[in-house]
N, C-alpha and C positions, 0 to 999 in steps of 0.2 A: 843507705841508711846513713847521709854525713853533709862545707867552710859556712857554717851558721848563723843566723844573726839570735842565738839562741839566748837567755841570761840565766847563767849556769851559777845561782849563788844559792848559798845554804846549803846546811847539810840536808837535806829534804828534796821532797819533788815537787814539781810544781804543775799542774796538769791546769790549766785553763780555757775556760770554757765562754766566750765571749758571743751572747746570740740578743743583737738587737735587738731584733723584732720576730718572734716567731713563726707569726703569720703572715708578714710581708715582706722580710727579707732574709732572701735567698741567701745569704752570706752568713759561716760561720766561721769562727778561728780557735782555737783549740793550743796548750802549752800542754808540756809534760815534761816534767824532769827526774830523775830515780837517782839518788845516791847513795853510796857503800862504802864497807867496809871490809875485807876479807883478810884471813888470819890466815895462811895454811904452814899447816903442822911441817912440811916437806922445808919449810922455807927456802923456797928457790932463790938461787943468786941472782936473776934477771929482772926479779918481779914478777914475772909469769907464771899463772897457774899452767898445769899440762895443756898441750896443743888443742887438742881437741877441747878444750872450754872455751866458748868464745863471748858467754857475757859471763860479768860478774869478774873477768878473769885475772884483774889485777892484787897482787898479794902486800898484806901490810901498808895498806897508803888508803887515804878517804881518795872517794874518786868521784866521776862522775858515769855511771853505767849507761843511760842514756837522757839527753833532753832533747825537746824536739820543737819547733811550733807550726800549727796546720793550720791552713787556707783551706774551706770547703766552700764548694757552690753544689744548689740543688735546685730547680725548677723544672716544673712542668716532665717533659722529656727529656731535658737534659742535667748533666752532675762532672764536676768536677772536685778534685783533690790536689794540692801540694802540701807536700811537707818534709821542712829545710831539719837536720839535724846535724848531733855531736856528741862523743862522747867514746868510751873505751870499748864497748857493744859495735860501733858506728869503726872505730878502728881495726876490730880486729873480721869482721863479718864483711866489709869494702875493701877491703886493702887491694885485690886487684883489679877495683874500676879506678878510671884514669879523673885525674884533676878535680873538678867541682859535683861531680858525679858519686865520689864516697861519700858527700856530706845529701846525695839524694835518697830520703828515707821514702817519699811518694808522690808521684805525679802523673798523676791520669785524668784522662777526660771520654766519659759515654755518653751515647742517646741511646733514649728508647725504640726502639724500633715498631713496637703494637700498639696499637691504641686500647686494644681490648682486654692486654696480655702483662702483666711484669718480666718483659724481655726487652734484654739491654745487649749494647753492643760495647766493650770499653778498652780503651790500648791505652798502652802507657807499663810505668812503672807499680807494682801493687804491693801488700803485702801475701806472703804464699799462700797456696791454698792447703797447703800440706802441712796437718797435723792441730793439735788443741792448743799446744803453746805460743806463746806470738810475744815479739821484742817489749811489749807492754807490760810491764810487771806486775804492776796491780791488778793484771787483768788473768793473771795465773795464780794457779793454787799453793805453787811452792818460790820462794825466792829465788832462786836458781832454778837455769830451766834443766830438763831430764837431756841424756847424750842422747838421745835421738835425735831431741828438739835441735841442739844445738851442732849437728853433722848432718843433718838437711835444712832445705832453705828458708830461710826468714823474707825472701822477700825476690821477687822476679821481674822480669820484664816479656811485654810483647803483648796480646790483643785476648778476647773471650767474649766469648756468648755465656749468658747466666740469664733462668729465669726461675723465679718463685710461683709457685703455684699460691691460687686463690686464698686457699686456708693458709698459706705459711707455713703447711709442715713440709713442704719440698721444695730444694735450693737443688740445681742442675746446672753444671757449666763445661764449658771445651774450650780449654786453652790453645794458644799457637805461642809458643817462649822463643828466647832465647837461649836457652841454655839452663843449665842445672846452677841455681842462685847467681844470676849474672843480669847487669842491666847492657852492658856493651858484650858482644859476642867473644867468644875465645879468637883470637888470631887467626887465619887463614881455616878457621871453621863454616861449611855452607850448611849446616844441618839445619834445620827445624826442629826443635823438641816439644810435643804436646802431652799434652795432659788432661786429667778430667778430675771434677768434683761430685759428687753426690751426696746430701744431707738428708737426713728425715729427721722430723722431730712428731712423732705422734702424739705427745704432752710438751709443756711447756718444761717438764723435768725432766725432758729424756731428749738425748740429741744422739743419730750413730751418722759414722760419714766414712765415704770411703772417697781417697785422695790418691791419684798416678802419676805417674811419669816417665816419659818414654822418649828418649834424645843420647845424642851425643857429644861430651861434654870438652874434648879434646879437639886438636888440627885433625883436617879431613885426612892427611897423611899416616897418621896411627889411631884413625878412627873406631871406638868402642862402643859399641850400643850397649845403654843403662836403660834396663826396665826394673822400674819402682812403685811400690804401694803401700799408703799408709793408711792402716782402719783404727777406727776409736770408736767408744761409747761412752757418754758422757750419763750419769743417773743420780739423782736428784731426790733420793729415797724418802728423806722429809726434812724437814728445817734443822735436824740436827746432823745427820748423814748422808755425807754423797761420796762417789766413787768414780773415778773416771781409769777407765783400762786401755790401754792403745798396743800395736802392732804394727810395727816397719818390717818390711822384707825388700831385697835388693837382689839384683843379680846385673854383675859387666863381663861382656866379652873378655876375654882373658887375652885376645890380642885381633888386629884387625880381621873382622874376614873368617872367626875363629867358632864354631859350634861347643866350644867350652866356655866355662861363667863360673869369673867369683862370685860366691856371696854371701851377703852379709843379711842379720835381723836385726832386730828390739824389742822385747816386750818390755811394759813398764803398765805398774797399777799404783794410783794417788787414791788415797783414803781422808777424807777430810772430814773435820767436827767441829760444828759451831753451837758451841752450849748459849749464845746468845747474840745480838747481833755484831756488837762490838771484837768479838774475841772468835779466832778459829785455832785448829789445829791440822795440821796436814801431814801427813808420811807416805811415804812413796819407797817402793821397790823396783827398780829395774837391771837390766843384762841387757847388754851388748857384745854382739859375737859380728868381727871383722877378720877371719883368718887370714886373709890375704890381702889386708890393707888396701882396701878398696876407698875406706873415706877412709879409716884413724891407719895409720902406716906406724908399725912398730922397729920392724927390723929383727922381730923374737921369734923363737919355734913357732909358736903358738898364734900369733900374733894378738889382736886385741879382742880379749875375751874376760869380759869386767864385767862385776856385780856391781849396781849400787844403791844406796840407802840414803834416807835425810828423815829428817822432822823439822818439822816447820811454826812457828807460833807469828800471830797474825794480831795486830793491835792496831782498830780502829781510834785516831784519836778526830771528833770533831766531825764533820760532814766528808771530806775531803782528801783528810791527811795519814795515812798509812804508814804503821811501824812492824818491821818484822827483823825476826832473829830465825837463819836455820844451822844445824848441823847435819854434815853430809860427811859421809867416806864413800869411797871403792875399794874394792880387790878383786886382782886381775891375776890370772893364769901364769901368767908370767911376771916379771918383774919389769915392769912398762912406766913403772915412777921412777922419781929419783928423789931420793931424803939424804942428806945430810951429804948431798954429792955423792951418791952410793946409790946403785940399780933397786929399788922397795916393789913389793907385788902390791902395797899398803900407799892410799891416800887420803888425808884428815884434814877437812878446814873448817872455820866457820864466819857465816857471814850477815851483816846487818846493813836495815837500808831505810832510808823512810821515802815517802812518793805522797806527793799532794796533788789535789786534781781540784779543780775551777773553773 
């Protein structure tokens, strides 16, 4: 998701949408840029919000959370993607792929493989298949994405089959990864990690999907198999209410070789209300339970077992241009924050952003 030729100005996003020709040329490009603002109450000395937040996560300073700009091709049987990015999302979600690779937010190239069929074959870089959130902000329901969202992967590498059925209410795929959020492999890792997709949408308001994964994300020396699944249901009640409910569960070998398993869950439920088209509201409750620091690593009894909360307010200004304000807290079991330089079980911020698209 990262060395750009991006142009990161204003305080705004810029999402650009550049299509010649529609009907005869293959070629699109595409901008996006999202920027912030976040307060937290903890006010850390580093600038950093807690570890585990990895967008949004810088404190007190305008920033840029992400900008991006994408190259697409589409013909016939065949499709392609790039897309160079940057920004504080892009630094802290890359940090350990190597060189010009962190500023790689996507690059992939498929063919169709049926003539009769919507089946595709496509390698490359993508964005995950795992979960309803994705690094696009205007494309989520709360300004901040949920800790599930943000301690599984925004984005992976390696190859898939995916086909759509005739009506479009089924998406089907089989991944081959690299790893668990990784575009270069871990070090002296030979595994394979695969995965699977499943969507149905039997209305155009209703979407459920279930998302896996099954690898190991470590050197084949203290190898741990990670089996993963994320389910959601996306409901679309009517123009004024919708509801999106999801579910992560996790379990790792607890050491190579080992018939025991941490693990970890998430539930989280968004409640949104658009009394019109320009204006919404969004709230969201979620828990997250890591006892044994499988992703969030504490170091407490308890380890990481946090509730959290937000409201969200959502202002359409114009065709394009998106303004939002949320406020969010957590509290966790233990005391897994740190306020005022002193251990808090209590975390308070709030943050604002605007995003344009074109």
């Amino acid at each position: 998701m990262k060395k750009s030729f991006i142009l990161l100005l204003s305080i705004g996003s810029l999402t650009a949408k550049a299509q010649n020709d529609s009907t005869a040329n293959p070629f699109t490009v595409s901008a996006y840029v999202e920027t912030y603002y976040s307060y937290d109450f903890a006010k850390p000395a580093n600038g950093n919000r807690p570890g585990f937040a990895y967008s949004h996560n810088r404190h007190n300073e305008f920033n840029v959370n992400l900008g991006l700009v994408k190259a697409a091709y589409q013909k016939n049987n065949v499709r392609a993607n790039l897309a160079l990015a940057a920004g504080t999302y892009m630094n802290a979600n890359l940090a350990a792929e190597p060189g010009v690779l962190k500023n790689m937010y996507e690059a992939n190239a498929g063919v169709k493989i049926s003539k009769k069929n919507n089946l595709w074959i496509d390698a490359g870089v993508f964005a995950s298949h795992i979960g309803f959130e994705s690094a696009i902000g205007k494309d989520c329901w709360t300004l901040t994405r949920s800790i599930l969202a943000d301690n599984t992967p925004y984005y992976e590498s390696g190859a898939k089959i995916s086909y759509t059925s005739a009506n479009e209410k089924w998406f089907i795929s089989g991944l081959v990864l690299n790893g668990w959020q990784r575009i270069q492999r871990v070090p002296a890792n030979s595994t394979v990690a695969v995965g699977h997709q499943l969507t149905f949408k039997p209305t155009s308001k209703i979407t459920i999907n279930s998302s896996s994964f099954i690898g190991n994300d470590k050197p084949d020396s203290v190898k741990q198999m990670r089996y993963f699944h994320n389910f959601y249901g996306i409901f679309q009640l009517s123009d004024f209410f919708a509801i999106t409910a999801g579910f992560d569960i996790g379990a790792e070998q607890k050491a190579k070789g080992s018939s025991s398993y941490n693990k970890w869950y998430s539930p989280v439920v968004i409640v949104k209300l658009s009394p019109d088209a320009k204006n919404s509201l969004a709230a969201r409750v979620e828990y997250y339970s890591d006892a044994n620091g499988v992703i969030i690593s504490t170091g407490t009894p308890n380890g990481f077992k946090t509730w959290g909360y937000s409201l969200n307010y959502d202002r359409s200004i114009g065709n394009n241009l998106l303004w939002r304000i949320e406020a969010r807290g957590f509290t966790g079991k233990d005391k897994t924050f740190i306020k005022d330089g002193q251990p808090s079980a209590n975390n308070f911020f709030l943050t604002t952003a605007f995003a344009i698209a074109f």
